[in-house]
C-alpha atoms as a printed R data frame, in Angstrom:
    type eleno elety resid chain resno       x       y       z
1   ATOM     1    CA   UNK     A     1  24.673  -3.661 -29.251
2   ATOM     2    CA   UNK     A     2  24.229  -0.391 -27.205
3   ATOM     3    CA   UNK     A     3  22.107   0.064 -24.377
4   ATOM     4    CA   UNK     A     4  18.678   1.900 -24.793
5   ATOM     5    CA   UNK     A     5  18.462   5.477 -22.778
6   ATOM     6    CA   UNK     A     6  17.681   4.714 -19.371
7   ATOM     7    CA   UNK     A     7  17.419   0.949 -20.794
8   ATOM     8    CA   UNK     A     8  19.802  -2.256 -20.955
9   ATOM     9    CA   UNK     A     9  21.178  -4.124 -24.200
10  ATOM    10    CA   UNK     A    10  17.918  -5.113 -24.519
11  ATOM    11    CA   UNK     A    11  16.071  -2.135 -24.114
12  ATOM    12    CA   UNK     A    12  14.264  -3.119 -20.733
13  ATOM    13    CA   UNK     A    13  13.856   0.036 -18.201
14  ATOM    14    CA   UNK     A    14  16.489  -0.496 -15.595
15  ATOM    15    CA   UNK     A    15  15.291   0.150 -11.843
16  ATOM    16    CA   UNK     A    16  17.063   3.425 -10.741
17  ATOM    17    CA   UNK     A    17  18.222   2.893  -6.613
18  ATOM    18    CA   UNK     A    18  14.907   5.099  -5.656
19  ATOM    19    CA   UNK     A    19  12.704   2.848  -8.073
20  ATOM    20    CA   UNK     A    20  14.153  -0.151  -6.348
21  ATOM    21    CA   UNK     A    21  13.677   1.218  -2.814
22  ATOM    22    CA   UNK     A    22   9.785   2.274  -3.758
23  ATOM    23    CA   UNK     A    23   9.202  -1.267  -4.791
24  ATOM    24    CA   UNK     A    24  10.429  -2.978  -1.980
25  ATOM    25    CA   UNK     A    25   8.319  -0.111   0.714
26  ATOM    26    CA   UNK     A    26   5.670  -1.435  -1.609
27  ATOM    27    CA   UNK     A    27   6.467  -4.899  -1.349
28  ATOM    28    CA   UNK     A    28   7.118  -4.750   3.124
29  ATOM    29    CA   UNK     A    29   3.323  -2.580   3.196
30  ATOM    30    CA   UNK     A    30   1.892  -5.509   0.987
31  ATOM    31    CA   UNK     A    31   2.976  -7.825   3.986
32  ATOM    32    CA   UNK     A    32   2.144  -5.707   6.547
33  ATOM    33    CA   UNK     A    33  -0.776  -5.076   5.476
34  ATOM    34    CA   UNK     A    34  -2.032  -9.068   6.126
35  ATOM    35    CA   UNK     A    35  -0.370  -8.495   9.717
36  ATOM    36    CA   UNK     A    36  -2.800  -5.824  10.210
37  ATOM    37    CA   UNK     A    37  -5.803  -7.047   9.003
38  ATOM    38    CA   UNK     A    38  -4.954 -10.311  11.457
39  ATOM    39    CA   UNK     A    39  -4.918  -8.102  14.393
40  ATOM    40    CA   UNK     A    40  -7.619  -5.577  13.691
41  ATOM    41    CA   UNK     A    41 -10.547  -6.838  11.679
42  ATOM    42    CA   UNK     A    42 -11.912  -8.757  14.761
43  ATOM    43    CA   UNK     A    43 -11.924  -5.547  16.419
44  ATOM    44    CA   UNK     A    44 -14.016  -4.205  13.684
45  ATOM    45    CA   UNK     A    45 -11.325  -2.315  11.414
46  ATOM    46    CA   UNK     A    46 -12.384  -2.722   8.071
47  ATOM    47    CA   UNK     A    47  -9.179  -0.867   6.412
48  ATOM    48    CA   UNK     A    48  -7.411   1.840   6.176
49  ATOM    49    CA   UNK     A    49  -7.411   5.826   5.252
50  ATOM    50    CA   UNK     A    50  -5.026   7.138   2.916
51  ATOM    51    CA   UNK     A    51  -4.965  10.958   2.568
52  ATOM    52    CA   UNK     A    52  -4.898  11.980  -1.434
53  ATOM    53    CA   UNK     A    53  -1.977  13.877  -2.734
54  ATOM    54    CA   UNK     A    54  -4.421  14.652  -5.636
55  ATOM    55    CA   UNK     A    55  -7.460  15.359  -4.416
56  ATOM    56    CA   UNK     A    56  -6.760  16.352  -0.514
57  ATOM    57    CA   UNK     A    57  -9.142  14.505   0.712
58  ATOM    58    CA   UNK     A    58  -9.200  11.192   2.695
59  ATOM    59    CA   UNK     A    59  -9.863   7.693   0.696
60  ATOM    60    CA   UNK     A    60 -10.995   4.680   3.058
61  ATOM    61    CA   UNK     A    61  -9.914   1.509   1.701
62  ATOM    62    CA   UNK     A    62 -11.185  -2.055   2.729
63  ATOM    63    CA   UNK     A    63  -8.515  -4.780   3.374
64  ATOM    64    CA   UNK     A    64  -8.930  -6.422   0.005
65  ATOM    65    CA   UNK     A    65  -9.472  -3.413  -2.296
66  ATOM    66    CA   UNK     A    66  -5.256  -1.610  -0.526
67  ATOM    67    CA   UNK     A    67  -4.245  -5.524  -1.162
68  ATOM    68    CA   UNK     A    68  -5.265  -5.690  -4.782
69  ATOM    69    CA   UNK     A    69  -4.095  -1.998  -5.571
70  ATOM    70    CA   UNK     A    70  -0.395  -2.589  -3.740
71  ATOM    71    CA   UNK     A    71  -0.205  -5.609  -6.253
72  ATOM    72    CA   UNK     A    72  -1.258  -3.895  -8.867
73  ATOM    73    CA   UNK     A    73   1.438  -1.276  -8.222
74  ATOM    74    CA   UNK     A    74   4.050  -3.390  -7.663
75  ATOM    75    CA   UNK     A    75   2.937  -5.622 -10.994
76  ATOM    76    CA   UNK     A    76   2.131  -2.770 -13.269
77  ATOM    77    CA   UNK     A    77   3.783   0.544 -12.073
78  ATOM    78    CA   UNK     A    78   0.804   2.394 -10.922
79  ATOM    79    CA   UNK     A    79  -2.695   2.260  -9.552
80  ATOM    80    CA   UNK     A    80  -5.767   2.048 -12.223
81  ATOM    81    CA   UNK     A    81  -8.585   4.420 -10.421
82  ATOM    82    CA   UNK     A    82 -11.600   2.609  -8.582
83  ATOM    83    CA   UNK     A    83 -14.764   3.617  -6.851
84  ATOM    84    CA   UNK     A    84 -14.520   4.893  -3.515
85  ATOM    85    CA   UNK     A    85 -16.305   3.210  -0.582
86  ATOM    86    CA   UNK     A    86 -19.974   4.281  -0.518
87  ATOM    87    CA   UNK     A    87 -20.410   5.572   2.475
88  ATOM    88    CA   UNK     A    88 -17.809   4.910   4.547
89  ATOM    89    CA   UNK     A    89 -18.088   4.999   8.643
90  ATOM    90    CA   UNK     A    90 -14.230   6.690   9.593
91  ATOM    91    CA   UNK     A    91 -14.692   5.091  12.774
92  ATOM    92    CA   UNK     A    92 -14.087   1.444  10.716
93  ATOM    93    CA   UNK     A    93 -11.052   2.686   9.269
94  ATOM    94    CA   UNK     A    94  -7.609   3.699  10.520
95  ATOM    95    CA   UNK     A    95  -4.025   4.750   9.458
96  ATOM    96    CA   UNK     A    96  -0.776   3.253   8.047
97  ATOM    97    CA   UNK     A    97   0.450   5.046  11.506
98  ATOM    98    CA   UNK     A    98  -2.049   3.469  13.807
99  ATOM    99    CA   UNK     A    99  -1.837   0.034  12.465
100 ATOM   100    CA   UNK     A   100   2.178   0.669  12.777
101 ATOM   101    CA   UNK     A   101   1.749   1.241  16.046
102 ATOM   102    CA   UNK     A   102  -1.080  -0.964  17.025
103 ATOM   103    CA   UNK     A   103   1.315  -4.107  15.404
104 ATOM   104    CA   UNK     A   104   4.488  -2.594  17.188
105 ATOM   105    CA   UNK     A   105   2.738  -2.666  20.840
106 ATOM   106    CA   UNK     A   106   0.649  -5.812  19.945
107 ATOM   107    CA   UNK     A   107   3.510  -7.953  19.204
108 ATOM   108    CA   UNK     A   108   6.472  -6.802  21.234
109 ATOM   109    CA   UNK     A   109   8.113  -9.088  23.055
110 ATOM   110    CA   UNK     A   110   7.805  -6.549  26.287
């Protein structure tokens, strides 16, 4: 039997090297992300911004809502759209950077 286009023998998509690589970004945020909700909700963080691509503006997205849309991208391919936050305070919410660097200082061994 031949292989599918872009497909195996039995015609399932294979993962190209920069699928793979997106998948398992996707999979080290997903765990990083319950690192920084551990260290910053009890100092009132209640997520994190993500500047749009699309839109160009800024999306604030609660611990559980980034959680269940990095599973959903890792389980279906892509992100189904959702509400945004009604009314969000910035000041509750920070970025993939900060929480990088809040974790990095937070938990070094120095």
């Amino acid at each position: 039997m031949d292989a599918d286009e872009d497909g195996d023998e039995d015609g399932q998509q294979t993962l190209t090297d920069s699928d793979r690589s997106e998948i398992l970004a996707d999979l080290a945020d997903l765990a990083d992300l319950a690192v920084y909700q551990a260290l910053l909700s009890g100092r009132g963080v209640r997520g994190i911004i993500v500047d749009c691509a699309d839109c160009g503006e800024q999306h604030f997205h609660e611990w559980s809502l980034l959680r269940a849309s990095l599973q959903q991208l890792l389980d279906e391919g892509q992100m189904r759209p959702h509400e945004p936050a009604y009314d969000p305070d910035p000041a509750h919410y920070v970025t993939w950077e900060y929480c990088r660097g809040y974790a990095d200082a937070t938990l070094s061994d120095d």
